[in-house]
Structures are given as structure tokens and as C-alpha cells.
Backbone as CSV, one residue per row, in Angstrom:
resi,resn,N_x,N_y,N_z,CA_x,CA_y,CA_z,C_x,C_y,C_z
1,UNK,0.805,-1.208,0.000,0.000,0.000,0.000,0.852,1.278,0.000
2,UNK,1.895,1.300,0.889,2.636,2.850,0.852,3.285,3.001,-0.431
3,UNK,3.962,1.406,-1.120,4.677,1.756,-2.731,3.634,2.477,-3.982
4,UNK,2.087,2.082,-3.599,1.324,2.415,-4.245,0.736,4.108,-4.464
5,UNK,0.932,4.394,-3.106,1.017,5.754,-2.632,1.557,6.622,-2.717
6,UNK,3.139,6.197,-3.197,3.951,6.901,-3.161,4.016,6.656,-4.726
7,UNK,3.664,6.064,-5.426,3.607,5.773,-6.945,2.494,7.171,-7.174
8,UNK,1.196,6.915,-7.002,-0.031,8.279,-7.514,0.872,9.202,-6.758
9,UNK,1.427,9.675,-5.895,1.867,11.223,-5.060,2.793,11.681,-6.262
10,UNK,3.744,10.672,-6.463,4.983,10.808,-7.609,4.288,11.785,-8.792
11,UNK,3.161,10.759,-9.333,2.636,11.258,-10.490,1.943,12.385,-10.617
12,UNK,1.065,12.670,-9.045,0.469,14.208,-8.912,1.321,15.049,-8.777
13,UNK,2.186,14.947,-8.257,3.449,16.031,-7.997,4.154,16.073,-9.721
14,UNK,4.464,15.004,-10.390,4.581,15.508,-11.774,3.495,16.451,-12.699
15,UNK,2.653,15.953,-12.374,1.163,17.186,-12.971,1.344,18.181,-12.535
16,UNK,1.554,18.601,-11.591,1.431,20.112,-10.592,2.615,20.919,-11.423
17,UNK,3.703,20.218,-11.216,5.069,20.644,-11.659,4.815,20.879,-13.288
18,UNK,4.224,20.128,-14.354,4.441,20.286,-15.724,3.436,21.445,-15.951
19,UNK,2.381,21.147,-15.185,1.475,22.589,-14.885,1.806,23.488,-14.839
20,UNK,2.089,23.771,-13.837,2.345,25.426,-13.416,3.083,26.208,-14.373
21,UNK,4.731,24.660,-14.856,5.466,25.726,-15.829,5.004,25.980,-17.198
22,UNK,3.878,24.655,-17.494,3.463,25.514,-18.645,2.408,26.554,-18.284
23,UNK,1.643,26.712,-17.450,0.927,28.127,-17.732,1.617,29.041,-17.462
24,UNK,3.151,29.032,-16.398,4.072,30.301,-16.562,5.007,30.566,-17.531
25,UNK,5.123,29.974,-18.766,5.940,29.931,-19.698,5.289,30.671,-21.343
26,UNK,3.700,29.590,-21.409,2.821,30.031,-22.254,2.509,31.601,-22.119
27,UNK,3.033,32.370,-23.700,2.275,34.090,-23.061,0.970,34.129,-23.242
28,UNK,0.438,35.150,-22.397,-0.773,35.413,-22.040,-1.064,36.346,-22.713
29,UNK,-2.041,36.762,-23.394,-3.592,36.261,-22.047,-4.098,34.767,-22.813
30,UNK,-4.371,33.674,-21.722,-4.435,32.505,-22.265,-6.250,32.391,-22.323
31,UNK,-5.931,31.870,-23.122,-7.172,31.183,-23.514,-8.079,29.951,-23.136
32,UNK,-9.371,29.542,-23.116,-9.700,27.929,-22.613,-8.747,26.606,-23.688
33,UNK,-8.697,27.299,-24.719,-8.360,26.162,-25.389,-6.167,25.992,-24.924
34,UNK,-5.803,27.147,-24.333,-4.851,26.657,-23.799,-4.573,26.165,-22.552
35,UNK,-5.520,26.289,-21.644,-6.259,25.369,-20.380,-6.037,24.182,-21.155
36,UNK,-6.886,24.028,-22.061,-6.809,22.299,-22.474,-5.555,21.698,-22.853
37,UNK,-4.491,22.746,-23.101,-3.541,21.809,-23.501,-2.606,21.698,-22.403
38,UNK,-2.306,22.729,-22.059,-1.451,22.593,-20.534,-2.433,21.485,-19.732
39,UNK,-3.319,20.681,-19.436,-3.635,20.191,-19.330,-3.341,19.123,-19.618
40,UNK,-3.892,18.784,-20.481,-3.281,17.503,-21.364,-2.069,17.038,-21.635
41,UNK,-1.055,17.969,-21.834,0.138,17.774,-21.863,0.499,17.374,-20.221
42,UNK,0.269,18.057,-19.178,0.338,17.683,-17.640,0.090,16.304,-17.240
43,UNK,-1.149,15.799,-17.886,-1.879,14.521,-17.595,-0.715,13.348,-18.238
44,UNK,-0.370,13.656,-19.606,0.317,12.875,-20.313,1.616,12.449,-19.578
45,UNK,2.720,13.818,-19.124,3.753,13.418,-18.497,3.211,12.708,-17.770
46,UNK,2.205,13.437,-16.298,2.044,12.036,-15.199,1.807,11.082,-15.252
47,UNK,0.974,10.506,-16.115,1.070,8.920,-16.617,1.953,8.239,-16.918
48,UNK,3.148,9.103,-17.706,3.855,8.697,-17.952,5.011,8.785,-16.908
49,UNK,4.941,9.281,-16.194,5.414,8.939,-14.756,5.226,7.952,-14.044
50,UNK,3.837,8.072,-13.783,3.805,6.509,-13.511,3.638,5.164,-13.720
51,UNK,3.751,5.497,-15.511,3.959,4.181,-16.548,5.142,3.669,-16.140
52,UNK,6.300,5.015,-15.682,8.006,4.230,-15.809,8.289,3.492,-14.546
53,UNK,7.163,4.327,-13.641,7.793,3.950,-11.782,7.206,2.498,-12.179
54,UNK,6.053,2.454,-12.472,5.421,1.358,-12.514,6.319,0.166,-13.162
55,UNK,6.745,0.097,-14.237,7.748,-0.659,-15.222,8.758,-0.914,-14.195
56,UNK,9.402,-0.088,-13.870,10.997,0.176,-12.975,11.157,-0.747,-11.513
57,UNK,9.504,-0.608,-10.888,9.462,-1.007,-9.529,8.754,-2.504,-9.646
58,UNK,7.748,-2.431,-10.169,7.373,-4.028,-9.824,7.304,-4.794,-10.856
59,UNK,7.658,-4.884,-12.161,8.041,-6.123,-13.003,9.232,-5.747,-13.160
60,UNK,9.975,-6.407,-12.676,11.482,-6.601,-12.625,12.074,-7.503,-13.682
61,UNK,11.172,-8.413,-14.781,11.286,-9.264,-15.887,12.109,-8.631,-16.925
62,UNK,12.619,-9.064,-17.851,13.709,-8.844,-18.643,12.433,-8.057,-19.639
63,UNK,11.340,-9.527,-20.232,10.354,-9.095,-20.877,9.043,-8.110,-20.435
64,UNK,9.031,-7.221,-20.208,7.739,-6.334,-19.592,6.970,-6.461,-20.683
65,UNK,6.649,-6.466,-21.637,5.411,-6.319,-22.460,5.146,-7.604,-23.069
66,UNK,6.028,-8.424,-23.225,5.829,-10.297,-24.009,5.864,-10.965,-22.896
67,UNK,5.063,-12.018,-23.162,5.231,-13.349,-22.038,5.350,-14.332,-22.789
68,UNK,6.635,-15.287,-22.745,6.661,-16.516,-23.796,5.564,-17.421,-23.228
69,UNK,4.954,-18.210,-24.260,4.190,-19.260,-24.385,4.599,-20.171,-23.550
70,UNK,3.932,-21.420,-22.184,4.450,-22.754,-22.085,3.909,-23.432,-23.548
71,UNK,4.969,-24.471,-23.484,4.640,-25.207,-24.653,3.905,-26.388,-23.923
């Protein structure tokens, strides 16, 4: 339970962080449709944050995405 916890915190704390700098980076005056992308782009890293923790920490297998066949 706490690896799990600390896996979503990882990934909200990556959203917050890809956030903020894109709405302080993007010039203003922003728009809804750039809400949506700083957005989206935010969501994307954190997943992908915790696509890698996820990969990195608990399948430790050579193969992560194939599983050979028993014959």
C-alpha cells in the first residue's frame, strides 16, 4: 500500500510541476483552449510517470510487455 502511494503522489506532484510551468511559460492572455492543452500535456507526463515507476518497480522481468508461451 505505501509503494502504491507513493507511486499516484509521484505522479500528482509531476502534474502540478508540468502545470504550473506551462501556464508560466505560455504568453498570455491565455485562452480555454490553452487550459486544455497545458492540461493535457500535464496529464500525459504524469502517466507517464507513472507508466516508468510502474515498469521500474514491480516487473522486474527482462520481458515487460511479451510473455513466452508454455509449450
Amino acid at each position: 500500500m505505501p509503494r502504491t502511494l507513493l507511486l499516484v503522489l509521484a505522479a500528482l506532484c509531476a502534474f502540478g510541476v508540468v502545470a504550473a510551468l506551462m501556464i508560466r511559460v505560455m504568453p498570455g492572455p491565455l485562452k480555454e483552449s490553452d487550459y486544455l492543452v497545458v492540461g493535457s500535456v500535464a496529464t500525459l507526463v504524469g502517466l507517464g510517470v507513472l507508466f516508468l515507476a510502474l515498469v521500474s518497480t514491480n516487473m522486474k522481468s527482462s520481458d515487460v510487455f511479451f510473455k513466452r508461451r508454455r509449450k
